[in-house]
N, C-alpha and C positions, 0 to 999 in steps of 0.2 A: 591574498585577500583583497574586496574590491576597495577601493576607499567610497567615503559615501556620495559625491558625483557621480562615481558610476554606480551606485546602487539605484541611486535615484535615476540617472538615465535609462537602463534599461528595466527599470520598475515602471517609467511614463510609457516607454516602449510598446509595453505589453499591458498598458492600460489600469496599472494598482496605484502609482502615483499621479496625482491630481490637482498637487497644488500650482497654481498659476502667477502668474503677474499680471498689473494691468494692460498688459501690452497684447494679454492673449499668448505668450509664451511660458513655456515649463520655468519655475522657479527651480534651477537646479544650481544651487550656491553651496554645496558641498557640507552643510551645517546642519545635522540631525537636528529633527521634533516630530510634534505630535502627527503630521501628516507623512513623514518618510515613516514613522512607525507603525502607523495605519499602511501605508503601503505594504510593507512586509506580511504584517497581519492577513491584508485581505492574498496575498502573495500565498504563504502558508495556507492558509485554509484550502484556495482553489487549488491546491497542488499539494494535497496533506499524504494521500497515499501517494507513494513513490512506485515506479517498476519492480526496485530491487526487496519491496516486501516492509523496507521502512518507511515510518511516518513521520511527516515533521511536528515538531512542537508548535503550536500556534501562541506566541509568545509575543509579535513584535520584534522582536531580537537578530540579528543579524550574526547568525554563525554560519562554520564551515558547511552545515549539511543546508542550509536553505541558501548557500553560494553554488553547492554541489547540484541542486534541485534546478534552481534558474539557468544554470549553466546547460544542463540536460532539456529543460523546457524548450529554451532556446534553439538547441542544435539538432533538434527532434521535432522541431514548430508544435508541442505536444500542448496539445487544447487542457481547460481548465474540468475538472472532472465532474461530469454531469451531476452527478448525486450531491456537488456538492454546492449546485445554485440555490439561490436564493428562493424562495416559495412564493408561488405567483399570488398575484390578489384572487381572491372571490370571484366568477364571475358575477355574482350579484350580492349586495349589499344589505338586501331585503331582511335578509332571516335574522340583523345583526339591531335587536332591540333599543341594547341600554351602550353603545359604543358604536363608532365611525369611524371609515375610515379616516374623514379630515381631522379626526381628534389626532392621530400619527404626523399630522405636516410639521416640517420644520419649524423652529421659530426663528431661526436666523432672519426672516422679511425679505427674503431675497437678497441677503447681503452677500451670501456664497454658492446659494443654489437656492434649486426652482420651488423647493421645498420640499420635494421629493428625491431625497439622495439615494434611496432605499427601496423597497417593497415592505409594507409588515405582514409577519409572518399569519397566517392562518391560525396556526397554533396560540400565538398572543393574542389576537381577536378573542378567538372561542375562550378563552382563558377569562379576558374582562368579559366576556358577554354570563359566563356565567358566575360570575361576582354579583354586575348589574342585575341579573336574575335571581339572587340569593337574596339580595337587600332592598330589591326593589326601588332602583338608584341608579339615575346615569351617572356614568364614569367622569367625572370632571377632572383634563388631562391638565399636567402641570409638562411635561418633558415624555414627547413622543420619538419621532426620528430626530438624526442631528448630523449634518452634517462634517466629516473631520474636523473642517475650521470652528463652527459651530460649537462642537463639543471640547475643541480643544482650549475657544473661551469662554465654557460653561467648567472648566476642570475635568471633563471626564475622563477617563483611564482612556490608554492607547487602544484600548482592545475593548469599549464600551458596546454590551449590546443595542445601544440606542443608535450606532450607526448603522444596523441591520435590519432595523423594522422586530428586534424581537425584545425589547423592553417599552415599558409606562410608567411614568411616575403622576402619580393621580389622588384625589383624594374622593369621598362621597360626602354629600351635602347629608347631615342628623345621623352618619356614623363616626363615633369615635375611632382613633386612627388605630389604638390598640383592637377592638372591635375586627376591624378591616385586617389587620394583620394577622390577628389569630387566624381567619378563616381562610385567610392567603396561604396562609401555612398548612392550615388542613386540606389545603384542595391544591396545595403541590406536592404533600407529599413528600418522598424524599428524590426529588428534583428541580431544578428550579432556582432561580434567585429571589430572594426577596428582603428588604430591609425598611425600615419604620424611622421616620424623619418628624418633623415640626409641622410640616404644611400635609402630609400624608405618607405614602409608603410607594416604594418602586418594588416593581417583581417584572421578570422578565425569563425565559423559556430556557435558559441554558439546561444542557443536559447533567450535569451535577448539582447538587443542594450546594445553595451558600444560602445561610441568615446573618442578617447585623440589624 
């Protein structure tokens, strides 16, 4: 098994690990966090189906079958699987009323990135636009994209969809937050994340139902 140097180096290798130094070199000091587990993450994902018919778990986690995988990517130069990129933006912004894209930029201020770590998804657009729609209310964002670092000193989970472009954490100016969450709940359905907070409510596009 690799130890985690070499996880990390051939995870910068192939472009999923990305944390830095200020020197403009890879940070590979062999000491697991929130950015070697994001590497995996994004690692997993672009390479979830395999050849042999199995799938990885997209977990963050580092076992035998995602050592098995990178091993195979590797020795095969086998690219990241098309269906499983990121969703481009909009070519136009026009038809997007009560939400923007710059409501999605980082907040990191440039401390890790450019503010754009991400794309957000289409799917999360149309989502708040038709909330914004419902209520009559632009979307006033709290937590759009986030960079790894970003997120990892906001507390976000290793596998946050706010490093994807496909969550918001937002509130509406003269709706109550229970209000807002009821109808977030109605209009996902049973899929979707969504949870209700102090300052407002996050929902983001995953393909299975979580509520809190």
């Amino acid at each position: 098994m690799m130890n985690i140097s070499q996880q990390q180096a051939y995870l910068f290798a192939l472009g999923y690990y990305k944390l830095m130094r200020k020197d403009g070199t890879p940070s590979i000091e062999g000491i697991g966090g929130p950015a070697t587990r994001q590497a995996i993450y994004n690692f997993q994902l672009a390479h979830k189906k395999r050849p042999d018919g199995t799938v990885l778990s997209e977990d963050g986690i580092w076992g035998p079958a995602t050592e098995k995988a990178l091993r195979e990517v590797i020795g095969n130069n086998e690219p990241p699987q098309a269906a499983l990129k990121p969703v481009k933006l909009p070519q136009s912004t026009d038809d997007y009323k009560w939400v923007s894209i710059d409501d999605f930029k980082c907040r990191c201020r440039g401390r890790f990135c450019n503010g754009w770590p991400a794309e957000p998804h289409t799917k999360t657009l149309d989502l708040l636009e038709q909330i914004g729609e419902h209520f009559q209310r632009r979307i006033q964002p709290h937590s759009g994209l986030r960079c790894p670092q970003w997120n990892a000193h906001e507390g976000g989970a290793a596998t946050s969809k706010h490093m994807y472009g496909m969550a918001m954490d937002f509130h509406l100016d003269g709706v109550t937050h229970q209000d807002l969450y009821n109808y977030c709940d109605q209009l996902l359905g049973d899929s979707g994340g969504l949870g209700i907070y102090p300052w407002g409510v996050h929902i983001d596009d995953r393909p299975i139902k979580g509520r809190w």
